[in-house]
Every structure is written in structure tokens, then in C-alpha cells.
C-alpha positions in Angstrom: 131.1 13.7 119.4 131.3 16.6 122.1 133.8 17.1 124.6 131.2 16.3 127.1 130.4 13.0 125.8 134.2 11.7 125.4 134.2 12.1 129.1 131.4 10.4 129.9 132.6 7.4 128.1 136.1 7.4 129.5 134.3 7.9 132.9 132.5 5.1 132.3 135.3 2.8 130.8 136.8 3.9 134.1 133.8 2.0 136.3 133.8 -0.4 133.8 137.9 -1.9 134.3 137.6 -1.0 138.2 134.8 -3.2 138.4 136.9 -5.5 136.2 139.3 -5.4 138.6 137.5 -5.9 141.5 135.8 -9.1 140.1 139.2 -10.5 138.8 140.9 -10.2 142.0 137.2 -12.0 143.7 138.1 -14.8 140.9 141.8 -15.4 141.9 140.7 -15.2 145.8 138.3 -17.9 145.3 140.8 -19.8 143.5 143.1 -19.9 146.3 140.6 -19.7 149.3 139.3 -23.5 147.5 142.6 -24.5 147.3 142.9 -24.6 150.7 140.4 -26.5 151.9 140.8 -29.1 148.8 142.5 -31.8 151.3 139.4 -32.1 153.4 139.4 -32.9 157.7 142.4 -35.3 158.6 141.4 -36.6 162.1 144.6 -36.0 164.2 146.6 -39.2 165.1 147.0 -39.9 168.5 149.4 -42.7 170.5 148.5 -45.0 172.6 148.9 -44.8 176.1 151.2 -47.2 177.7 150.3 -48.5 181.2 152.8 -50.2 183.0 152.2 -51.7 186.1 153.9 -53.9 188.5 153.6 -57.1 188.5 154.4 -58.5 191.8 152.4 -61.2 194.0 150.6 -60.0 197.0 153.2 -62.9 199.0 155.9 -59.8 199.2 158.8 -62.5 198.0 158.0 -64.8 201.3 157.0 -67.3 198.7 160.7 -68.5 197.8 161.8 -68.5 201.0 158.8 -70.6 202.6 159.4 -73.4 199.9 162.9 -73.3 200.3 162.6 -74.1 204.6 160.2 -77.0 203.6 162.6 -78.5 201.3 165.5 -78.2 204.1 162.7 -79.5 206.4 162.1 -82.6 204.3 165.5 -83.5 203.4 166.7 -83.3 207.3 163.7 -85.6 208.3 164.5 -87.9 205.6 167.5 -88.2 207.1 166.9 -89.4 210.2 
């Protein structure tokens, strides 16, 4: 072989492992890029809202009081 032709097949050994290269490091990207997504969509978990609200009577505490002047009420008239 001529001169020539060795150095159009080391220039074309040279394509040959840079395009080996090229595809390798595609390969190993995919690998990882899959990798990745592999768990699949989680849906986030979210808490409950707590609504607390008071539970008082629309009476205002006049309730107690009212009963307890009846009762007084009654037990003086059954007194006399």
C-alpha cells in the first residue's frame, strides 16, 4: 500500500471511533435520561384543612341565667 492510502484509512478509522464515540455517549445518556423518569407521576399529598369554628348559641349566655331566676322564682313562691 501507498502512503496515500494509509492515510485514508487512518482518516477514516478516525470518523469511524468519533462516531463511536458520539453514539456511546447517546447510549449512556439515554440510560440515565430513562432512569429518571422510571418512578413515574406521584400526585403530591396535600393536608386537610381544619376549620374551626365557634360553637356558641345565638342566646349570648342569657340562657343560664334566665333558668337560674325561674328556679329562685319557684322555690320562693313555694314558699309562701
Amino acid at each position: 500500500m501507498g502512503a496515500l492510502t494509509l492515510r485514508i484509512v487512518r482518516e477514516k478509522g478516525r470518523i469511524l471511533e468519533d462516531t463511536m464515540k458520539k453514539l456511546a455517549l447517546a447510549a449512556v445518556l439515554t440510560v440515565v435520561a430513562t432512569g429518571a423518569f422510571a418512578g413515574g407521576y406521584v400526585q403530591p399529598v396535600i393536608d386537610p384543612i381544619i376549620v374551626v369554628e365557634d360553637t356558641s348559641s345565638s342566646a349570648g349566655g342569657i340562657l343560664v341565667p334566665i333558668l337560674a331566676l325561674i328556679l329562685i322564682a319557684a322555690a320562693v313562691a313555694a314558699n309562701n
